[in-house]
DSSP file (Angstrom, degrees, kcal/mol; ACC not computed):
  #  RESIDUE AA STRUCTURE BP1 BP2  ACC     N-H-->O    O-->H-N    N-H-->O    O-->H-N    TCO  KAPPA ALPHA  PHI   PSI    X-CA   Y-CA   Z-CA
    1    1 A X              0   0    0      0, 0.0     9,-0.4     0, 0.0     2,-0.3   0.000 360.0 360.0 360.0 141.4    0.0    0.0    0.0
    2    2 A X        -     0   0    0      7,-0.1     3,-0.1     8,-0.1     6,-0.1  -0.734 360.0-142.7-139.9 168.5    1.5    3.3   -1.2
    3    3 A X  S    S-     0   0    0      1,-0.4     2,-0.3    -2,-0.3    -1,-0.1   0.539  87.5 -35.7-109.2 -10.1   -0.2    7.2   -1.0
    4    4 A X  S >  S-     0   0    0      3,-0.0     3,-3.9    -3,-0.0    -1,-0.4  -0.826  77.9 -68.3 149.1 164.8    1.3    7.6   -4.4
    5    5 A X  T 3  S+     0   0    0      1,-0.3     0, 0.0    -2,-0.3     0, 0.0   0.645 121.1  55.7 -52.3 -12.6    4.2    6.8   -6.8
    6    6 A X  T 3  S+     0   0    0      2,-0.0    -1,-0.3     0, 0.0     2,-0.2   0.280  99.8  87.1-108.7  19.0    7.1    8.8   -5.2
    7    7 A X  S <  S-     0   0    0     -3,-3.9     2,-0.4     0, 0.0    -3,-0.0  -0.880  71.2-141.6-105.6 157.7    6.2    6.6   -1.8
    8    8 A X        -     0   0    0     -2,-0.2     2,-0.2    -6,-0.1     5,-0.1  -0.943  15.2-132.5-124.9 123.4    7.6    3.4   -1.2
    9    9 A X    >>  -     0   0    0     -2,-0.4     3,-1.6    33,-0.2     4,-1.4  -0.503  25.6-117.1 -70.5 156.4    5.2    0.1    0.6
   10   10 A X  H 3> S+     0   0    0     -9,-0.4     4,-0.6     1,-0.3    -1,-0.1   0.655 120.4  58.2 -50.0 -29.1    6.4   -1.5    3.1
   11   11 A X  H 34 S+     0   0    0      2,-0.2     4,-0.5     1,-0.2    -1,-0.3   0.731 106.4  63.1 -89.5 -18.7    6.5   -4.6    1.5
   12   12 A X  H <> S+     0   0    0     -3,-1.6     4,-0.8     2,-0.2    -2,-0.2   0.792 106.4  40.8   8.5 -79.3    8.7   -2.3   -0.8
   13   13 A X  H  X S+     0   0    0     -4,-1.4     4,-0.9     1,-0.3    -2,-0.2   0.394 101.2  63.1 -95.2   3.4   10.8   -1.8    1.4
   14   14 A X  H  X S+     0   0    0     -4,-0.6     4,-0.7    -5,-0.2    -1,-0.3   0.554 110.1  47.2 -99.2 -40.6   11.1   -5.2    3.0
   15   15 A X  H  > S+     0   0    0     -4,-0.5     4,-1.8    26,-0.2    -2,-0.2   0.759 107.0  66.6 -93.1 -13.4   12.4   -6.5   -0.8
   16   16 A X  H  X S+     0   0    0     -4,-0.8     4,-2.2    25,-0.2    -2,-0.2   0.973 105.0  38.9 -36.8 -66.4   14.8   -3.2   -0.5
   17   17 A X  H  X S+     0   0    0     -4,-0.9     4,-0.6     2,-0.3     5,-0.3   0.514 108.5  54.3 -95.1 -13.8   16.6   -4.6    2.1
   18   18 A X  H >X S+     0   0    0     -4,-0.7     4,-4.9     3,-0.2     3,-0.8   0.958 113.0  53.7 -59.5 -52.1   17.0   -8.2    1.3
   19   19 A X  H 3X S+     0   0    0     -4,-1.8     4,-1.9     1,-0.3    -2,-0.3   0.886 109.4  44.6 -39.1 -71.4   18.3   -6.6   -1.8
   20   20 A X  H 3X S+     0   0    0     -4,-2.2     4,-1.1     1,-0.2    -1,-0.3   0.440 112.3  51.2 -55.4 -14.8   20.7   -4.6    0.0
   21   21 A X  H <X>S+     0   0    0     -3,-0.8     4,-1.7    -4,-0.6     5,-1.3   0.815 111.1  43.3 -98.6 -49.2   21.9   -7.3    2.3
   22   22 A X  I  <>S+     0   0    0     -4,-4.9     5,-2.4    -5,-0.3     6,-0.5   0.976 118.6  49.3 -62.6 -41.0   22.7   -9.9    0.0
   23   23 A X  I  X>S+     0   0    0     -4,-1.9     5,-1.4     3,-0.2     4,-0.5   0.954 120.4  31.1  -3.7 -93.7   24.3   -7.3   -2.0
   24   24 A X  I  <>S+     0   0    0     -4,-1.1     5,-0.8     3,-0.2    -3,-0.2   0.946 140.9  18.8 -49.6 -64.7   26.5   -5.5    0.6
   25   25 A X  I  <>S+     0   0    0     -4,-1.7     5,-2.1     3,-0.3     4,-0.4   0.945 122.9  45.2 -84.5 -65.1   27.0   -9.2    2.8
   26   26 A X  I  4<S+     0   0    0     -5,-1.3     6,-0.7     1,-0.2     4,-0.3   0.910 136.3  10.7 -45.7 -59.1   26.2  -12.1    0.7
   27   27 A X  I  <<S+     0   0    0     -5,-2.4    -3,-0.2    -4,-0.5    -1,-0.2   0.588 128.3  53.9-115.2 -12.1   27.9  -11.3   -2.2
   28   28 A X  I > <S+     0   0    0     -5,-1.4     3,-0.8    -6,-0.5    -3,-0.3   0.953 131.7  12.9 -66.3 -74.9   30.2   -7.9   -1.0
   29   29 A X  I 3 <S+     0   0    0     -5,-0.8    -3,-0.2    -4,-0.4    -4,-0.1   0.916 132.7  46.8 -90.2 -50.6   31.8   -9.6    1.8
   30   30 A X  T 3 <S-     0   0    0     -5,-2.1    -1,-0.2    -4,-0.3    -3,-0.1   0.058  96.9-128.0 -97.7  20.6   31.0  -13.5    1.3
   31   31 A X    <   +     0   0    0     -3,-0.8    -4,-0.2    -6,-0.2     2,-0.2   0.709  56.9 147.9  64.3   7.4   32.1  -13.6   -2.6
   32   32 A X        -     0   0    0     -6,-0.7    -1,-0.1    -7,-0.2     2,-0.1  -0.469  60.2 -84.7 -99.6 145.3   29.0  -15.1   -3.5
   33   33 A X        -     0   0    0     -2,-0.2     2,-0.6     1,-0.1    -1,-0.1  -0.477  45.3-117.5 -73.3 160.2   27.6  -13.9   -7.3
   34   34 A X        +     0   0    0     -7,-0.1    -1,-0.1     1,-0.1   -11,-0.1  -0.826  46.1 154.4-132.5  77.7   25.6  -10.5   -7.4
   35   35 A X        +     0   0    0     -2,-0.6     2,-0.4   -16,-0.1    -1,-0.1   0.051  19.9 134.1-129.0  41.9   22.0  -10.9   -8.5
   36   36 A X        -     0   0    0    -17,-0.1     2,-0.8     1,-0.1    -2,-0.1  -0.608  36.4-167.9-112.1 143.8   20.4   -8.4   -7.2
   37   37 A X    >   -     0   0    0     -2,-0.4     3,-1.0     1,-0.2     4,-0.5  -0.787   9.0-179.8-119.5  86.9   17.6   -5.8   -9.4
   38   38 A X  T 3> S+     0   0    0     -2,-0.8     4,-0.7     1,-0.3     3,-0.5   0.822  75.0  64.1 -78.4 -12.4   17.4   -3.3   -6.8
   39   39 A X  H >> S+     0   0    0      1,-0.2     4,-1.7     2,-0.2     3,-1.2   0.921 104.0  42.3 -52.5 -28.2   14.8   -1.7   -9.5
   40   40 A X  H <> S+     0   0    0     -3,-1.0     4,-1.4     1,-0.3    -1,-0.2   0.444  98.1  71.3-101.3 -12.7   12.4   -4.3   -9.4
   41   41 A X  H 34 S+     0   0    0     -3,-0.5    -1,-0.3    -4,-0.5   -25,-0.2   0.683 103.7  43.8 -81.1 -19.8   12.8   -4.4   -5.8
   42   42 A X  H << S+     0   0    0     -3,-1.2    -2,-0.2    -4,-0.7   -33,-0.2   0.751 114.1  52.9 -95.8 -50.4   10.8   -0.8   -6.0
   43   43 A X  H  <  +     0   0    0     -4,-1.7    -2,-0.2     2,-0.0    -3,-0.1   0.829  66.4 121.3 -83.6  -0.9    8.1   -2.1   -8.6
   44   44 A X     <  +     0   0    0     -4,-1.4     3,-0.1     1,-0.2   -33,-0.1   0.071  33.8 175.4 -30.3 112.9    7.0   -4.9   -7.1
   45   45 A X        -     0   0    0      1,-0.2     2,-0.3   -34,-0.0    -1,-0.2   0.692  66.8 -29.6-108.1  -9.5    3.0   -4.2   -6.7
   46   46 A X  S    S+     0   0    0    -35,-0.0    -1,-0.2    -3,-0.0     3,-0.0  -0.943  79.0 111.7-167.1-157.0    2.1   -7.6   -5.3
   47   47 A X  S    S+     0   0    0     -2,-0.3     2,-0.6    -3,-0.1    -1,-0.0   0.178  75.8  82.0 105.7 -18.0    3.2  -11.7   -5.3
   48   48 A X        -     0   0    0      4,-0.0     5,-0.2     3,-0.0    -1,-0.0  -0.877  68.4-148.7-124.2  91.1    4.3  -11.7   -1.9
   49   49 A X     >  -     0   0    0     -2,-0.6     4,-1.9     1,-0.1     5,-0.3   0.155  39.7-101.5 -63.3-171.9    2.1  -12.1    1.4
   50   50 A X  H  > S+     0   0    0      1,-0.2     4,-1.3     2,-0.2    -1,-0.1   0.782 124.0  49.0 -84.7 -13.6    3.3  -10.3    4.9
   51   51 A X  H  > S+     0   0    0      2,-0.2     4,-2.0     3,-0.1    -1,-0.2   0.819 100.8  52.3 -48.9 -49.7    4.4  -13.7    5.7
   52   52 A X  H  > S+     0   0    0      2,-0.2     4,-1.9     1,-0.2    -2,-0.2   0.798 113.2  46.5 -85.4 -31.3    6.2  -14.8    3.0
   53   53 A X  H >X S+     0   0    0     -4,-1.9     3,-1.6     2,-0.2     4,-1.5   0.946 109.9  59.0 -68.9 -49.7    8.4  -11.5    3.2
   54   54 A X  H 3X S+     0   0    0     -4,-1.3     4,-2.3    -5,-0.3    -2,-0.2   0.750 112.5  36.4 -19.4 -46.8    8.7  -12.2    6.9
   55   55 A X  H 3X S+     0   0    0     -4,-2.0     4,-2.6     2,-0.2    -1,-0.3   0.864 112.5  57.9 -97.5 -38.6   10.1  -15.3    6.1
   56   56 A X  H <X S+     0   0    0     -4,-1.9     4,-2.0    -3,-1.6     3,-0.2   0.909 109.2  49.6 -53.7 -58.2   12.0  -13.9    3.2
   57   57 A X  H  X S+     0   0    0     -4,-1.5     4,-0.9     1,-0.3     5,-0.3   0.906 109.8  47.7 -22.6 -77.0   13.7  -11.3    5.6
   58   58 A X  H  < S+     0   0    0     -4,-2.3     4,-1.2     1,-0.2    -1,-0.3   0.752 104.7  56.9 -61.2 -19.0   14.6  -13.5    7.8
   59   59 A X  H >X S+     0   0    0     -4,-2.6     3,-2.2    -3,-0.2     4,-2.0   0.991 113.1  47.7 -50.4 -69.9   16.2  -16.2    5.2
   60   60 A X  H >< S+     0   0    0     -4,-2.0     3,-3.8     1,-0.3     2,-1.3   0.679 114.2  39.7 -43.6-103.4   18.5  -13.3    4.1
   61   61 A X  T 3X S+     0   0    0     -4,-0.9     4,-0.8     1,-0.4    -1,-0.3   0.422 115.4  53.6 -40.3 -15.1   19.8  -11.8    7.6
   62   62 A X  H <> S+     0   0    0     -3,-2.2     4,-1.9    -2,-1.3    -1,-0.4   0.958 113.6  42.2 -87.4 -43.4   20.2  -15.3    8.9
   63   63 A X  H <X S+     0   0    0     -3,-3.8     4,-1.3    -4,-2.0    -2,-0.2   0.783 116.7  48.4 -73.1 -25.9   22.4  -16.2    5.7
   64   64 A X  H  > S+     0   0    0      2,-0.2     4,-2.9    -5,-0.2    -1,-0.3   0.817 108.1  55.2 -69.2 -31.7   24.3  -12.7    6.0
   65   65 A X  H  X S+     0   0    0     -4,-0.8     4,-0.7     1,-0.3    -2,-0.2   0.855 110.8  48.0 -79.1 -16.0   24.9  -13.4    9.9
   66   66 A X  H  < S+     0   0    0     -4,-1.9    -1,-0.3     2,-0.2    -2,-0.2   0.722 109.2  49.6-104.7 -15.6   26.5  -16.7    8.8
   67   67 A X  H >< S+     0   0    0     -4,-1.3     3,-0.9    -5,-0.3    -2,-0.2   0.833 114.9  45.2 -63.8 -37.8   28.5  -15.2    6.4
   68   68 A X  H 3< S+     0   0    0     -4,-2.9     3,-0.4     1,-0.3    -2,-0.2   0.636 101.0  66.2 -69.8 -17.3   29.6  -12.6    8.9
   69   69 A X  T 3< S+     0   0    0     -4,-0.7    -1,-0.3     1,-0.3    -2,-0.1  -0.014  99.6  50.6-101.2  31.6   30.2  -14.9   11.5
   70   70 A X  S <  S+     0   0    0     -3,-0.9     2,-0.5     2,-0.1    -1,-0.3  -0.361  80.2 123.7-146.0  38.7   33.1  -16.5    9.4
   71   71 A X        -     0   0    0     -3,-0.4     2,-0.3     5,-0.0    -3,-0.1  -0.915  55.5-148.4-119.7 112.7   34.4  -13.0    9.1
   72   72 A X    >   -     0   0    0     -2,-0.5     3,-2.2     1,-0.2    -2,-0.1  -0.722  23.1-116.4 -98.0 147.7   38.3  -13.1   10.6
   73   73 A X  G >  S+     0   0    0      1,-0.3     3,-0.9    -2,-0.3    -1,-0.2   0.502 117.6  62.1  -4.1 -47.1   39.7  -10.0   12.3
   74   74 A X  G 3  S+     0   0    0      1,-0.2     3,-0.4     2,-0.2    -1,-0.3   0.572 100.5  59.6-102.0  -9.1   42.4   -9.7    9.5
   75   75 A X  G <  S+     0   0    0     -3,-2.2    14,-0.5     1,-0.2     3,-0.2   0.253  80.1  87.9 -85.9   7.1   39.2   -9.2    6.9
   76   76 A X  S <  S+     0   0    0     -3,-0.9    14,-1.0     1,-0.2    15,-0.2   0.628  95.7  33.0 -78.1 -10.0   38.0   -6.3    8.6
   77   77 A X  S    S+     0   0    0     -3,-0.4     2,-0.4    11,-0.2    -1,-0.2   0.195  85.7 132.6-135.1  22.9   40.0   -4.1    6.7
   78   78 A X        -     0   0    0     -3,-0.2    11,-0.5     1,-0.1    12,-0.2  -0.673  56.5-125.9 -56.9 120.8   39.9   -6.2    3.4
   79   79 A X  E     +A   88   0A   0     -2,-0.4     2,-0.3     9,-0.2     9,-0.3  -0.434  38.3 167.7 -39.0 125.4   39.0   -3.7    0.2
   80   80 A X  E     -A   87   0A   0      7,-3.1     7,-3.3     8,-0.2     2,-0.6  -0.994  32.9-129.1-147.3 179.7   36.4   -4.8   -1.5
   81   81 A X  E     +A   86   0A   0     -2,-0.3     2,-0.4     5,-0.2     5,-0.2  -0.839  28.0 168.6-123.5 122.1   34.2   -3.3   -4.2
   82   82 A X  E >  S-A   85   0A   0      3,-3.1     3,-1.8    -2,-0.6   -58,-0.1  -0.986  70.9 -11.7-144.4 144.2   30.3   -3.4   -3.8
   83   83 A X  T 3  S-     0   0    0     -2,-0.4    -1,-0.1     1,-0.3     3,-0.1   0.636 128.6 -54.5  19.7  42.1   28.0   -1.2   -6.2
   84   84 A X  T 3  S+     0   0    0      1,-0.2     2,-0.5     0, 0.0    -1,-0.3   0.031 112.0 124.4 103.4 -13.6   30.7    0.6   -7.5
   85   85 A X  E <   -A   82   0A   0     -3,-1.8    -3,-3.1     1,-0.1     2,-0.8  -0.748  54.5-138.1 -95.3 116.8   32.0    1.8   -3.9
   86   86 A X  E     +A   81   0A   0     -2,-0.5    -5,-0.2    -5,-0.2     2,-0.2  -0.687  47.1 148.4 -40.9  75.2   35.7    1.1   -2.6
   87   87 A X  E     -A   80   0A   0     -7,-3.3    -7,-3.1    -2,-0.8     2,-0.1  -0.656  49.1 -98.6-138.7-162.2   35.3    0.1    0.8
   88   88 A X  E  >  -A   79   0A   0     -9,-0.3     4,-0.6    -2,-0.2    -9,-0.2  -0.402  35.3-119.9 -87.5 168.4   36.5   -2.1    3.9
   89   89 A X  H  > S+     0   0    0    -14,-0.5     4,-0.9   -11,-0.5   -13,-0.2   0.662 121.9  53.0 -57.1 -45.9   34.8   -5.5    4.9
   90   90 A X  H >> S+     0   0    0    -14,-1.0     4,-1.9     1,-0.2     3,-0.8   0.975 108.9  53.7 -61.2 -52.5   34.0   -3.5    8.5
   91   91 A X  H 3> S+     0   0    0      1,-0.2     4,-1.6   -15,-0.2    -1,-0.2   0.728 107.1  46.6 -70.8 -12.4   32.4   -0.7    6.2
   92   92 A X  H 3X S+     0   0    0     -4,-0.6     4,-1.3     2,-0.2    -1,-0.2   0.760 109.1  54.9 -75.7 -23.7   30.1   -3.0    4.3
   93   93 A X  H <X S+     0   0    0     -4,-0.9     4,-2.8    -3,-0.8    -2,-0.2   0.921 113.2  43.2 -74.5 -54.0   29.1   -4.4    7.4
   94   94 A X  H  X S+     0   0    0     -4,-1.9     4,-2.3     2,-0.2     5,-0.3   0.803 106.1  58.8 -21.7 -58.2   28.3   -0.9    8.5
   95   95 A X  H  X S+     0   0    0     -4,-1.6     4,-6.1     1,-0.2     5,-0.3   0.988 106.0  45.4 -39.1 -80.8   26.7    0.2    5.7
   96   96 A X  H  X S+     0   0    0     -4,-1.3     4,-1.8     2,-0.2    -1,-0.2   0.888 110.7  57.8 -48.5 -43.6   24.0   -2.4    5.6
   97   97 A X  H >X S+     0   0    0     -4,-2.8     3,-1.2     2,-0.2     4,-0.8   0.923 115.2  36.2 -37.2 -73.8   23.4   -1.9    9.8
   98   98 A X  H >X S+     0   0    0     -4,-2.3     4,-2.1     1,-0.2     3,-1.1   0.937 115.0  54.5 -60.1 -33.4   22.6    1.8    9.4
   99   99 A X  H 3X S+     0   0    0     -4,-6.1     4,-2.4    -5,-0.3     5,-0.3   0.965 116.4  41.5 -62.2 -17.9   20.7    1.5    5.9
  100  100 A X  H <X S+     0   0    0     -4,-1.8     4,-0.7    -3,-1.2    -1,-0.2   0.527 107.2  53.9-104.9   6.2   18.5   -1.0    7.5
  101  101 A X  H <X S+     0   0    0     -3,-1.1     4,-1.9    -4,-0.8     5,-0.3   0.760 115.0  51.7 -82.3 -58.7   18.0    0.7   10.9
  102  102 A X  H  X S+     0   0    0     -4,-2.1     4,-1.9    -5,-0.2     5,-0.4   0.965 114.0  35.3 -35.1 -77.8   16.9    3.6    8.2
  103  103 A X  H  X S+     0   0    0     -4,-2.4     4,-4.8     1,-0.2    -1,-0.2   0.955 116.6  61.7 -72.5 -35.0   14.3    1.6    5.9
  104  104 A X  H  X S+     0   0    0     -4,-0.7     4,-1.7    -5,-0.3    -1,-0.2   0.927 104.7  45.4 -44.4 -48.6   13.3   -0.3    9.7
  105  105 A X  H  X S+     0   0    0     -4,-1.9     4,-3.3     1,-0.3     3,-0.3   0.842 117.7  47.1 -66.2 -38.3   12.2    3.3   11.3
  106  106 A X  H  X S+     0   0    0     -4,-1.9     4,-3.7    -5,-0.3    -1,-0.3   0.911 110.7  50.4 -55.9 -50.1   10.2    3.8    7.7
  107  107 A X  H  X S+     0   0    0     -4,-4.8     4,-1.2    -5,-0.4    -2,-0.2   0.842 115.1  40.8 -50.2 -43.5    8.8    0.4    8.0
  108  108 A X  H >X S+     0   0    0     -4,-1.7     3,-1.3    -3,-0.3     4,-0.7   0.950 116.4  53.7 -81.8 -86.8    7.5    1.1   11.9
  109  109 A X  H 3X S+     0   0    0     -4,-3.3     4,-3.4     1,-0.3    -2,-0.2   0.712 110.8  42.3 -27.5 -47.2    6.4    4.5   10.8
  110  110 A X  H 3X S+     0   0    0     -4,-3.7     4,-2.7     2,-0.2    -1,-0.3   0.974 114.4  49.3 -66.0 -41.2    4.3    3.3    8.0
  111  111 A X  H XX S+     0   0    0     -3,-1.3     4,-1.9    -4,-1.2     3,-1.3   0.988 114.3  48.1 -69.2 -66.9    2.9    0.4   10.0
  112  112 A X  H 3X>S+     0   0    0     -4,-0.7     4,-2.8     1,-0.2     5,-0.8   0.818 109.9  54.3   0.0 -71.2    2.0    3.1   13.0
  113  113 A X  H 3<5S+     0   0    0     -4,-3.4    -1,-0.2    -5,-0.3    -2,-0.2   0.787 115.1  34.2 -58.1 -35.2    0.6    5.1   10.6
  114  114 A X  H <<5S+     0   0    0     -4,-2.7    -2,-0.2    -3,-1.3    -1,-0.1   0.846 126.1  40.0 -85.7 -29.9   -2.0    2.2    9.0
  115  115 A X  H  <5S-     0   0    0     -4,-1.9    -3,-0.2    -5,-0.3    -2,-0.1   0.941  91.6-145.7 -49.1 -73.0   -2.7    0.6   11.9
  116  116 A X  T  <5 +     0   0    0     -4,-2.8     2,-0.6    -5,-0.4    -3,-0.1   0.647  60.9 112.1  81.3  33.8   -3.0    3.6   14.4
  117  117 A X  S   <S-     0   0    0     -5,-0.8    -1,-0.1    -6,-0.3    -2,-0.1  -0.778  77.6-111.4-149.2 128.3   -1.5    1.5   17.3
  118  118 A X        -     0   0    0     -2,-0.6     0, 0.0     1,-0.1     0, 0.0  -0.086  28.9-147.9 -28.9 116.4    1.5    1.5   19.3
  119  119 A X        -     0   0    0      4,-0.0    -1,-0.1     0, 0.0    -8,-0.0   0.044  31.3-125.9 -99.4  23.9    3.1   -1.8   18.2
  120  120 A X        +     0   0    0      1,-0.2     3,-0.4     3,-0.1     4,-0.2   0.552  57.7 149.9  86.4   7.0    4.5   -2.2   21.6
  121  121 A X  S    S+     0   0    0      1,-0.2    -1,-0.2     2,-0.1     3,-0.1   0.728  86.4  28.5 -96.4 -25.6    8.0   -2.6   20.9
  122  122 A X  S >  S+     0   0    0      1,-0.1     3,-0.8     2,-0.1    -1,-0.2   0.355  72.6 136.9-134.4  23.0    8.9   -1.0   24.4
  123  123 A X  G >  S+     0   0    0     -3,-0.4     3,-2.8     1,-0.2     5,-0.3   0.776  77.9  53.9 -11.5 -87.5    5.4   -2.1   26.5
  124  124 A X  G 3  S+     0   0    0      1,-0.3    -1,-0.2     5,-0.2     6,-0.2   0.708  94.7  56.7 -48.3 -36.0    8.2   -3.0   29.4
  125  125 A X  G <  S+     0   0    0     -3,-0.8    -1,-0.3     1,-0.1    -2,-0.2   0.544  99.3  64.2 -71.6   3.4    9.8   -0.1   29.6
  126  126 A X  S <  S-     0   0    0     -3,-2.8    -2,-0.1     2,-0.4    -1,-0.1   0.991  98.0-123.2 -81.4 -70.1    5.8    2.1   30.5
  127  127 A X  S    S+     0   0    0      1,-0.4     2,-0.4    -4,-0.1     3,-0.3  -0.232  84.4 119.3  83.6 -14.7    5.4    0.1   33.8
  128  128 A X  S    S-     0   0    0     -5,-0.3    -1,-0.4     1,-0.2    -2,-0.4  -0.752  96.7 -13.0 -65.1 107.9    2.0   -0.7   31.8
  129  129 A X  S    S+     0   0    0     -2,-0.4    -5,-0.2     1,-0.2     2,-0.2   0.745  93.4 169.8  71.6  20.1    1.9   -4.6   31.3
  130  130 A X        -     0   0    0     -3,-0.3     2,-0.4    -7,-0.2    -1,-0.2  -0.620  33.6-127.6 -58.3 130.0    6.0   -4.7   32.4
  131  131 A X        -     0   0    0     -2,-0.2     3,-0.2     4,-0.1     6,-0.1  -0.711  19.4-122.8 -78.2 128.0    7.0   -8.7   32.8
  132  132 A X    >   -     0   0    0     -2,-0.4     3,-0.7     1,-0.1     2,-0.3  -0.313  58.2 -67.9 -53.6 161.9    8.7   -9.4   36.4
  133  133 A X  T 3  S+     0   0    0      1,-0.2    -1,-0.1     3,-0.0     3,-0.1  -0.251 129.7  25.9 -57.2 136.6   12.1  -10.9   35.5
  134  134 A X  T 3  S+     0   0    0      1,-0.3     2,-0.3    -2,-0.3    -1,-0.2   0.882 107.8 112.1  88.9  27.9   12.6  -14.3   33.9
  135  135 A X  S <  S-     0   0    0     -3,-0.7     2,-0.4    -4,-0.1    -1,-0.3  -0.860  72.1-116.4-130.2 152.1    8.4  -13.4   32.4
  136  136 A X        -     0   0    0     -2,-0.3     2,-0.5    -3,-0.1    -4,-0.1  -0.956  32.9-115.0 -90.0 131.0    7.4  -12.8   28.9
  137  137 A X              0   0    0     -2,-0.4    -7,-0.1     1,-0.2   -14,-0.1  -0.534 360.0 360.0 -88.5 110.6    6.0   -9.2   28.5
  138  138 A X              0   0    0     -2,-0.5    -1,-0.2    -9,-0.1    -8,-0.1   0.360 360.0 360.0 -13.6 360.0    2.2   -9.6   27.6
């Protein structure tokens, strides 16, 4: 769901950042081939349920985090070249945190905005519906 063509859905922005993580991590950092159409990642108007990105999401980041977790201290300051950019193994790893701290806040905002409800994310921290320790917060 969009308000118009120079806005991006969430679901949007959810194939954005797969895009950008296998990109940056999969194939920047872990060598892996480069097959990403971050256009197409913008027209997508359907195909996908909120599930099925869910699940999509998580595929990626789990497959980046295991590329990263094979990532040695002497490859932190490896060059490598990812969408044209000259950068360190540490900075690609960067990159992709803050853009995807970026498209999350977008992500939250939008869903806030369609919803109209506090999605809760820091319930414990009101005193409102706070879990004792060692509880799961309602």
């Amino acid at each position: 769901m969009r308000g118009g063509e120079g806005e991006n859905a969430a679901g949007n922005l959810v194939l954005h950042l797969c895009g950008n993580v296998r990109q940056w991590i999969v194939s920047g950092v872990g060598a892996q081939p480069d097959t990403r159409d971050r256009d197409a990642e913008f027209a997508a108007r359907s195909g996908l349920a909120p599930g099925d990105l869910a699940a999509k999401l998580r595929a990626t980041v789990e497959e980046a985090c295991s590329v990263i977790e094979r990532v040695t201290p002497e490859r932190l300051a490896e060059r490598i070249v990812v969408q044209g950019y000259g950068v360190t193994v540490l900075e690609a790893i960067y990159h992709v945190v803050e853009h995807f701290s970026h498209h999350t806040g977008q992500i939250i905002f939008l869903t806030k905005a369609l919803t109209g409800e506090d999605l809760g994310f820091y319930r414990h921290l009101s005193g409102r519906g706070a879990a004792a320790p060692g509880e799961k917060a309602p």
